[in-house]
C-alpha positions in Angstrom: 9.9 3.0 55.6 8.8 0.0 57.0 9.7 -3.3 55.6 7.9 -4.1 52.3 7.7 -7.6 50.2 8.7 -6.5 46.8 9.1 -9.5 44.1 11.6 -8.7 41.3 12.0 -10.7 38.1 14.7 -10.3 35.7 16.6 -13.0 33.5 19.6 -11.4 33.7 21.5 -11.4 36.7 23.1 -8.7 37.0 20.4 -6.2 36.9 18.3 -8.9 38.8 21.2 -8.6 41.8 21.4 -4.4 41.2 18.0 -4.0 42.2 18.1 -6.4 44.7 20.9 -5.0 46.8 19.4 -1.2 46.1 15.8 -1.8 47.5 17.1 -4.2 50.5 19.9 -1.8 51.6 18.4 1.6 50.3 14.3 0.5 51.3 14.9 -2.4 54.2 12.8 -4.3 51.8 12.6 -8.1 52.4 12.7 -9.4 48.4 11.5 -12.1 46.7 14.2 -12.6 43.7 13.9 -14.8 40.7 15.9 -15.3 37.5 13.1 -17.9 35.9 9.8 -16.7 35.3 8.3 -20.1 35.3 9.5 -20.3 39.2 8.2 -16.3 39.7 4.7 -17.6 38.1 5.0 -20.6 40.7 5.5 -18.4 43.4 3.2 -15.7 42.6 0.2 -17.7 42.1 0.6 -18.8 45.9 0.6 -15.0 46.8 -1.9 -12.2 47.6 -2.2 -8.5 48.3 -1.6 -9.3 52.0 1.7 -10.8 51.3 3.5 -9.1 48.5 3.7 -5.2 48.4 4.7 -4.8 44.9 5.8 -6.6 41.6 9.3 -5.6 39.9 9.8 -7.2 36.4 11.6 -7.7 33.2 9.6 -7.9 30.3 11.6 -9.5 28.3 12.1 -13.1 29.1 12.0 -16.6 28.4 8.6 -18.5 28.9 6.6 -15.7 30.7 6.9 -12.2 29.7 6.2 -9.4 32.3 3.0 -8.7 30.9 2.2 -12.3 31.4 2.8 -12.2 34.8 1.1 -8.8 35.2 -2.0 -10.3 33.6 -1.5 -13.4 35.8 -1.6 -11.5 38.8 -4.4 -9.0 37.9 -6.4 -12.6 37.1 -5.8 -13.7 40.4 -7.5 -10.4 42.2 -4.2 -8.8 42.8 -4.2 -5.2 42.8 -0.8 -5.3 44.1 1.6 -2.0 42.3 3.3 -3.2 39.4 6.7 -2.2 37.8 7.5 -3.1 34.8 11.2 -2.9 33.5 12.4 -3.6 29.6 15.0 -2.6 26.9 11.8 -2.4 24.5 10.2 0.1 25.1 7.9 0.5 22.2 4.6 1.9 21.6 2.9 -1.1 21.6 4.5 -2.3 24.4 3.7 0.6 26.7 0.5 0.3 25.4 0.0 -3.2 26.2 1.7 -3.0 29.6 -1.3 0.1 30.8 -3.8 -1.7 29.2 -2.8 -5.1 31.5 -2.5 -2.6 34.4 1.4 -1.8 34.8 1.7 1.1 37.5 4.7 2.0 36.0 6.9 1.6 33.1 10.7 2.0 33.1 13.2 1.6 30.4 16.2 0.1 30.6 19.1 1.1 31.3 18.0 3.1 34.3 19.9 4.7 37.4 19.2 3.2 40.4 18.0 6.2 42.1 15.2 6.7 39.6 14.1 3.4 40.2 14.1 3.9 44.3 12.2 7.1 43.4 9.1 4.7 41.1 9.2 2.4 44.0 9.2 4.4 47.1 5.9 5.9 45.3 4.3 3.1 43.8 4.9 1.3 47.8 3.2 5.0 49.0 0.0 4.8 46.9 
């Protein structure tokens, strides 16, 4: 697989440097990692289709919310594939996330390997 931009956006640092670690060693991905979704918002709003291959993020989180920065990013023209991670995982919020245009929806906790397996597809699409 050739070398992808993925951004990834979790709050909690542990999972944040587990996902990290699996799609730059597993993928050869070059990632764009933050803990703070104000600084992910920053940074996404300077980004395109051209530059970032997919979105990876918590819902969950202080200030912006995934679906937030899902909607941010759909407002902006980017179609880019969008992962959407959380502990949460109700109806509503599933609903929400399709509605905003989440690619995919994962629940946490989740093995690693599934999570290779959403991405490696969402990056082939």
């Amino acid at each position: 697989m050739t070398s992808q931009s993925i951004v990834v956006i979790d709050d909690d640092v542990i999972t944040l440097e587990l996902i990290v670690v699996a799609l730059e060693q597993q993928l050869g991905a070059h990632v764009h990692s933050f803990t703070h979704s104000k600084l992910a918002r920053a940074f996404l709003l300077k980004q395109s289709d051209a530059s970032v291959s997919l979105v990876v993020s918590d819902q969950m989180m202080p200030d912006y919310d995934g679906i937030a920065l899902l909607n941010l990013c759909r407002r902006q023209g980017m179609q880019v594939p969008f992962l959407l991670l959380t502990a949460d995982a109700t109806r509503a919020t599933v609903l929400k996330a399709r509605q905003s245009g989440a690619n995919q929806f994962m629940v946490k906790p989740f093995k690693v390997e599934n999570l290779l397996d959403n991405v490696r597809k969402l990056l082939a699409s």
